[in-house]
C-alpha positions in Angstrom: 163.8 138.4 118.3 165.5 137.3 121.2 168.7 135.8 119.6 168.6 139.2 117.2 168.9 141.2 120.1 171.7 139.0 121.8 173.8 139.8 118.6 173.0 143.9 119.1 174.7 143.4 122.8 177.8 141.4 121.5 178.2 144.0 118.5 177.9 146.9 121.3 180.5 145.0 123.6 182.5 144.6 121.4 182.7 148.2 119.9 183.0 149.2 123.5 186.0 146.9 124.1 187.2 148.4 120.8 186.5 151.9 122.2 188.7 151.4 125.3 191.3 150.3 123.9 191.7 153.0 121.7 191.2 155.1 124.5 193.9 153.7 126.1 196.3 153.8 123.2 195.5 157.3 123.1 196.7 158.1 126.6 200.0 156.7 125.9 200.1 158.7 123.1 200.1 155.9 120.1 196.9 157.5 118.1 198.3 160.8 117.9 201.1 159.6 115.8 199.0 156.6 114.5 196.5 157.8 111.4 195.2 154.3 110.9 194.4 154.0 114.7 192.5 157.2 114.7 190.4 155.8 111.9 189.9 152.4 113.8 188.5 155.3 116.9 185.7 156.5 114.1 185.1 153.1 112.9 184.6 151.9 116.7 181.9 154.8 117.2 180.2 154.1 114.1 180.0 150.3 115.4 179.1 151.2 118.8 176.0 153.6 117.4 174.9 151.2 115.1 174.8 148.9 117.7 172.8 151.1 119.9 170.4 151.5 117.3 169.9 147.5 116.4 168.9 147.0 120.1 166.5 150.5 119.8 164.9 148.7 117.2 164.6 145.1 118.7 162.9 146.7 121.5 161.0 148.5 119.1 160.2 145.3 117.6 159.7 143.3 120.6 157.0 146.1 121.8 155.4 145.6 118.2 155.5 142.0 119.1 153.6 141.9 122.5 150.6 144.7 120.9 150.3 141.7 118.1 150.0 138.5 120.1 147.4 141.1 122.6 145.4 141.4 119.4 145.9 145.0 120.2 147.3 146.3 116.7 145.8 150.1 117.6 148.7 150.5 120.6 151.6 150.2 118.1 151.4 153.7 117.4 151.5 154.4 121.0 154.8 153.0 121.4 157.8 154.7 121.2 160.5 155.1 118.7 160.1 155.4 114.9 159.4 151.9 113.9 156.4 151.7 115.4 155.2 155.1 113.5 155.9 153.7 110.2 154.4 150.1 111.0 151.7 150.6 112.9 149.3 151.8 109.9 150.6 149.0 107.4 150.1 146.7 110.4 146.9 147.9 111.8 145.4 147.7 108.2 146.4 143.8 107.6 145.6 143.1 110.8 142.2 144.6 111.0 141.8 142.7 107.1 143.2 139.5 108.7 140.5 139.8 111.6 137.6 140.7 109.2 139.0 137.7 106.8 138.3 135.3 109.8 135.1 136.9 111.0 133.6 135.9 107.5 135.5 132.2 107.8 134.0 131.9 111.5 130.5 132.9 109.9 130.7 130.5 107.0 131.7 128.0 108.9 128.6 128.3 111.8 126.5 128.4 108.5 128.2 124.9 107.4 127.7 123.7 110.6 124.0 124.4 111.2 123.5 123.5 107.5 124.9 119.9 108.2 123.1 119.7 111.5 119.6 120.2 109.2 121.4 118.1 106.7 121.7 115.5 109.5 118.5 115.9 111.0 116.4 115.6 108.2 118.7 112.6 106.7 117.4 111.2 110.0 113.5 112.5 109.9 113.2 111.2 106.0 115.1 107.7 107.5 112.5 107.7 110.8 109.5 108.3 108.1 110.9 105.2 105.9 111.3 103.2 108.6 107.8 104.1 109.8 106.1 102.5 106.7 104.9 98.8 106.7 105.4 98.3 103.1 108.8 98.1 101.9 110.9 100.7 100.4 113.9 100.5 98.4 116.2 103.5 97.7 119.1 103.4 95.1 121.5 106.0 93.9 121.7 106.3 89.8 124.1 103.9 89.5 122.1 101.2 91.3 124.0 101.3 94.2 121.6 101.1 97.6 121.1 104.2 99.3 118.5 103.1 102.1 115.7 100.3 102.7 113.5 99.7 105.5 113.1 96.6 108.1 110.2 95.0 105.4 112.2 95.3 102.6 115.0 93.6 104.1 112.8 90.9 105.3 111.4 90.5 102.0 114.4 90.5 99.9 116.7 88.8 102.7 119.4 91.1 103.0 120.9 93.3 106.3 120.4 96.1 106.2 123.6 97.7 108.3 125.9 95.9 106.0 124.2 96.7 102.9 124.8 100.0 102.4 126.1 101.5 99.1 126.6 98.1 97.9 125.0 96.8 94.5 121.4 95.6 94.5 122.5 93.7 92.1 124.5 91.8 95.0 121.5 91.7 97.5 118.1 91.0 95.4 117.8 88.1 92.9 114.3 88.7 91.9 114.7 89.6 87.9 111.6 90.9 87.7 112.0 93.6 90.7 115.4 94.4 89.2 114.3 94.5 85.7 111.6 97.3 86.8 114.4 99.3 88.5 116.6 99.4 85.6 113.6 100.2 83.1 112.9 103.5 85.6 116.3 104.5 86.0 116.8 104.5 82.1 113.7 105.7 81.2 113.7 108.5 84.1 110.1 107.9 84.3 108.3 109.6 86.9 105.9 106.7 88.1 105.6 102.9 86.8 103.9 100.8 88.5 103.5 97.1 87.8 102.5 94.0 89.8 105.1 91.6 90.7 105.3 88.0 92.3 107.8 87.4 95.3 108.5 84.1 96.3 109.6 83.1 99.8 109.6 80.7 102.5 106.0 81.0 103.4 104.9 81.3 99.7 104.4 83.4 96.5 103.1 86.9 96.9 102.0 89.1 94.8 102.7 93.2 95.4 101.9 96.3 93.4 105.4 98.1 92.9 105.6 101.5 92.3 108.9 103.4 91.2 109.2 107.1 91.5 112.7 108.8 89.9 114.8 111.7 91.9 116.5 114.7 90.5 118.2 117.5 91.8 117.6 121.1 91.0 119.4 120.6 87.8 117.3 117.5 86.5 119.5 115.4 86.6 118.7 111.7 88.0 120.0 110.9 91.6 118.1 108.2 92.2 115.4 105.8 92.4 112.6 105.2 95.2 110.6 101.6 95.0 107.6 100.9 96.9 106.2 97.5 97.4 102.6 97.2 98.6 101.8 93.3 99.6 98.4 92.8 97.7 98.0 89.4 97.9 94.9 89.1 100.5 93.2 92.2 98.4 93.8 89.7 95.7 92.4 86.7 97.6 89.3 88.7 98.3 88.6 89.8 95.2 88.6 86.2 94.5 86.7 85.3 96.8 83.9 88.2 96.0 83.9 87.0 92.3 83.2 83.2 93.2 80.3 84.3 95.6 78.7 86.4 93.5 79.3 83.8 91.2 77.4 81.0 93.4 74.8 83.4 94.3 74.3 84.3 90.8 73.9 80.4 90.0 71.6 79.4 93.4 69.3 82.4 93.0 69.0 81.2 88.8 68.1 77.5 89.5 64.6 78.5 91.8 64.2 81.3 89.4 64.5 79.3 86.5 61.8 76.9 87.8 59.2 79.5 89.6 60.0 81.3 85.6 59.0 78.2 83.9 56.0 76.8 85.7 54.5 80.2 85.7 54.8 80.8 82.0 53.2 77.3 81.4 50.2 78.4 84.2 49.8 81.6 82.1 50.0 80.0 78.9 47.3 77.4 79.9 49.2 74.3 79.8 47.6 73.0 83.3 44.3 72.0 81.7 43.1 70.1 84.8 43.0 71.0 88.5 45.4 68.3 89.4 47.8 70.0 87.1 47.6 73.2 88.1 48.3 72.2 91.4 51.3 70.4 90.7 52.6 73.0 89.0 51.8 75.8 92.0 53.5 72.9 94.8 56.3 73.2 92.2 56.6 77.1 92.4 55.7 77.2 96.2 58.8 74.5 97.0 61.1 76.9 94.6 60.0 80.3 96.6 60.3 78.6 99.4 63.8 77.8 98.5 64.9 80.7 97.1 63.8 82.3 100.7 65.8 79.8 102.6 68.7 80.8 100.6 68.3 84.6 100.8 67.8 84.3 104.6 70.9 82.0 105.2 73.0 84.9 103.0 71.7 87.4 105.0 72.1 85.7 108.5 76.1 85.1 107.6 76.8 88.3 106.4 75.0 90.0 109.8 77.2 87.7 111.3 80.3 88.3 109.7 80.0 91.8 109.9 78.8 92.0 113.5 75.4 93.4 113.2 73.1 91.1 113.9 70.9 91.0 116.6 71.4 88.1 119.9 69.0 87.7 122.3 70.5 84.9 124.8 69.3 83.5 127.6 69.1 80.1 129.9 68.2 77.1 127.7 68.1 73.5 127.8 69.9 71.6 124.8 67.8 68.3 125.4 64.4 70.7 124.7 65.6 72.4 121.7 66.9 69.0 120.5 63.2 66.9 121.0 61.7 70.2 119.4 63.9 69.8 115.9 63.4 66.5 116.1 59.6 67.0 116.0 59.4 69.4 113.2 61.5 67.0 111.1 60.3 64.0 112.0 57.4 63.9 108.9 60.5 64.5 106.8 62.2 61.6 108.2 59.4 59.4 107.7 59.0 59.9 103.8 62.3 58.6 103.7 61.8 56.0 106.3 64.3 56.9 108.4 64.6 56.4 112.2 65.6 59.4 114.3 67.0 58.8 117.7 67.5 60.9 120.2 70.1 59.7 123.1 70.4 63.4 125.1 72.1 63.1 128.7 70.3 63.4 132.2 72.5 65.4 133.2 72.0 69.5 133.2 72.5 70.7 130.1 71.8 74.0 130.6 73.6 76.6 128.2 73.6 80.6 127.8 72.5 81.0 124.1 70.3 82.4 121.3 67.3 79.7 121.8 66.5 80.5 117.6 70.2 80.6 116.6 70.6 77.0 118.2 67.9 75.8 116.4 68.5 76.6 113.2 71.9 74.4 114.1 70.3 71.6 114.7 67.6 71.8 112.2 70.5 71.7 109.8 72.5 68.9 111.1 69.5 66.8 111.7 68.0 67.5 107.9 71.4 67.5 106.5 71.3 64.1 107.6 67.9 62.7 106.6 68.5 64.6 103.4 72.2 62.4 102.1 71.1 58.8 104.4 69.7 56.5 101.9 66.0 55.4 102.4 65.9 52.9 105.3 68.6 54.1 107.9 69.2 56.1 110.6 69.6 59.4 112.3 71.0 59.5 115.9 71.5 62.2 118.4 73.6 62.3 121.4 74.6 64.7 124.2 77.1 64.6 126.3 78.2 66.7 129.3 82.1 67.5 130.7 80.9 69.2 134.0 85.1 69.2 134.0 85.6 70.4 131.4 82.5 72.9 131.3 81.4 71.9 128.0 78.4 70.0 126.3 78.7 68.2 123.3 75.9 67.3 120.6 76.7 64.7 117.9 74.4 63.8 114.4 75.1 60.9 113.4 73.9 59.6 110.0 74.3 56.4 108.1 74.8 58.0 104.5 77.0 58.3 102.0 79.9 59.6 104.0 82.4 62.3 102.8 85.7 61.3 101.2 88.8 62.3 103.6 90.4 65.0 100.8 87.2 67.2 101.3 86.1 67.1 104.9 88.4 70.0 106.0 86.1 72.4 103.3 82.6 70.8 104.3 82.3 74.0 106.4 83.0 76.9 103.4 80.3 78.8 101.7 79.1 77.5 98.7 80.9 73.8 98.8 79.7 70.5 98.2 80.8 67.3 98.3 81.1 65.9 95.0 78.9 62.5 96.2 76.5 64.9 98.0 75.8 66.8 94.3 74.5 63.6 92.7 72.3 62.6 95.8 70.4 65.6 96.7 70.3 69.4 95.8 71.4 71.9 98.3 73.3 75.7 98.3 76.7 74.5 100.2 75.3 77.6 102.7 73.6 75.9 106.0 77.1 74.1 107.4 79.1 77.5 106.8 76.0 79.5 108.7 76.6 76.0 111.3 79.8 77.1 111.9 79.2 80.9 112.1 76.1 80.1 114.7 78.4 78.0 117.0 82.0 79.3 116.1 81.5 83.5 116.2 78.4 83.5 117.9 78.9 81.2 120.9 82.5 80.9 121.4 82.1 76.9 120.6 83.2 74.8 117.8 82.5 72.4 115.2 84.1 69.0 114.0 83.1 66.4 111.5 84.4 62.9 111.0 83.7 60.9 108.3 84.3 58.0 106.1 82.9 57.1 103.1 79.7 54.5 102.5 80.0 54.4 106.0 78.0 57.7 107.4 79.0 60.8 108.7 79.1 62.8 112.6 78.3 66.3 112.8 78.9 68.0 116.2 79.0 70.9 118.1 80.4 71.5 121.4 79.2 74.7 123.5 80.1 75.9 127.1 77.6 75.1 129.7 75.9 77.7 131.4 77.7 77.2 135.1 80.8 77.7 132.6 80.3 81.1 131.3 78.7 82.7 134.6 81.7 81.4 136.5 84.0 83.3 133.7 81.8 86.4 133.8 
């Protein structure tokens, strides 16, 4: 506008030079006798006015100029002149459009804005929830390309999961099976499979129930592909487990049964002709009831155990006491077999904090455990011995059986298990070293060992804390 305006001064300088000039040609008296010279005079004026005019009009302009950068379109008609009264309605329209133009950009993009920030922030809640979840999740984009997984399923598959992003999962899981069960979804645009799968790693196979769930937009069509992976392989174990005790309690509750079954069948059917017989056959169903009780009890005393619930009365006892009292009850047992029992307990105080019945029932199973696999003739010794240091009291059974091969000792302890020797020698239910070990191990805070070697005996133990021990920890 500027440089326009500069041009309106130098066309109204010069006209005005051009004007003098004239002027002063005239006052010699040269235009009076000059026709071409008056004619330059009109064409000087003409110049000279339309010169005044172009700067009218760039002022005009200018003033147009300043109202528009103002933002202040409605003071154009204000100014004066006439541009500004034909402009300013033409302007004042466009510019009012223009302004309501970027009112509805300005809303649309607030709208955008907030929209991402939700976009954002739930990107980031549904990513928060993922990672929240302990088993692992896997999600892929329809053309198999990883979209997200959390900190287990990186762990499981071995991949990181910054730099894994969009990449193929092709490129960062090898496990055919896993990848076969994607695929199958993605093509099949199934809404749930599930299927079980084993994952091998460094610390072993495992087994996991895998469950894939498609994604679709609003029109249907497939986006993606969520996976699931649920480690089941201790629900597995324990079902295991269950089935193999039920089975053994199935089989130890038949063999009694069988026998109580059959001797009473033979007493109804009158088979016992004499009174010698008969009583046979009762001693026969007595020592199978009797046995059949033993077993329910030791069942029932793990599993209150196991679960917590049962019932401990504990007090101040002496281990050399309850040790000359089991030795008593089976020492008529020992002597059928004529075997020696010795008892070797310390002098020292032996005093421990502990179910007086619960203790017991250990040693009654060591000590017949031992009578029960020692061949006719031999020997049964016990020994005590106290770590006033250490806080502890140890009790030892040692037998001079059959001995336990070195492959099985670490399962002598288990429900249900026998030594394969042990079968052939004597019967039992594999039930009172496990109920040892839950006595000493859950119970009392002790522990259990066995050593062994085979046709050479066996030692059973148990070491407690003394009772100076505990009330100093108390």
């Amino acid at each position: 506008m500027s440089y326009t305006r500069n041009l309106g001064w130098i066309g109204l300088v010069v006209a005005a030079c051009g004007l003098l000039t004239t002027m002063f040609a005239g006052q010699t008296g040269i235009f009076v006798s000059n026709p071409v010279t008056l004619g330059g005079l009109a064409v000087l004026i003409a110049l000279l006015t339309l010169a005044w005019y172009w700067l009218s009009l760039c002022a005009q302009a200018e003033e147009i100029t300043h109202y528009l950068e103002k933002g202040e379109p409605d003071r154009i008609k204000a100014a004066r002149g006439t541009l500004p009264r034909l402009l300013a309605a033409p302007i004042a329209e466009f510019f009012h459009t223009y302004h309501k133009r970027i009112e509805t950009l300005k809303n649309l993009l607030s709208d955008l804005q907030i929209q991402m920030q939700l976009s954002d922030r739930q990107r980031k809640d549904v990513q928060a929830i993922i990672f929240s979840i302990h088993d692992a999740v896997i999600v892929i984009d329809g053309f198999g390309k990883l979209l997200t997984a959390n900190p287990p399923a990186a762990e499981l598959f071995g991949f990181d999961i910054k730099n894994s992003s969009r990449k193929s999962i092709m490129e960062l899981i090898s496990n055919p099976e896993f990848l076969q069960l994607l695929d199958q979804s993605r093509e099949s645009k199934a809404q749930h499979i599930k299927r079980q799968i084993d994952i091998a790693s460094v610390e072993g196979t495992s087994t996991f129930d895998c469950i894939t769930s498609c994604i679709f937009d609003d029109a249907q069509n497939l986006c993606g592909v969520v996976a699931v992976l649920h480690d089941i392989t201790r629900e597995k174990q324990a079902a295991r487990l269950k089935n193999e005790f039920v089975n053994h309690v199935s089989h130890e509750l038949k063999t009694p049964l069988a026998s109580i079954t059959a001797y009473a069948e033979m007493l109804v059917d009158g088979e016992a002709e004499d009174e010698k017989t008969r009583k046979e056959f009762l001693a026969v169903i007595q020592e199978q009831a009797q046995r059949l009780n033993r077993l329910i009890e030791n069942l029932l005393n793990i599993s209150r155990i196991e679960s917590g619930l049962i019932k401990v009365n504990k007090e101040s006892v002496s281990l050399t006491i309850l040790i000359h009292q089991a030795v008593l009850m089976l020492k008529s047992y020992a002597a059928e077999k004529n075997i020696e029992l010795v008892e070797k307990t310390s002098i020292v105080c032996d005093q421990i904090y502990a179910d007086r019945d619960m203790i017991t029932q250990v040693l009654f199973n060591l000590i017949s455990n031992a009578i029960k696999y020692t061949p006719v003739g031999g020997s049964v010794k016990l020994g005590t011995e106290v770590k006033e240091a250490e806080g502890t009291v140890t009790v030892t059974v040692t037998d001079t059986g059959v001995g336990i091969p070195q492959n099985e000792i670490s399962r002598v302890f288990d429900k249900f298990y026998r030594v394969g020797e042990e079968k052939k020698t004597a019967e039992g239910t594999g039930l009172g070293l496990n109920l040892v070990k839950q006595i000493v191990e859950k119970v009392h805070n002790g522990r259990v060992f066995v050593t062994s070697k085979p046709d050479a005996g066996s030692t059973f133990g148990f070491e407690l804390p003394l009772m100076s021990a505990q009330t100093v920890a108390v």
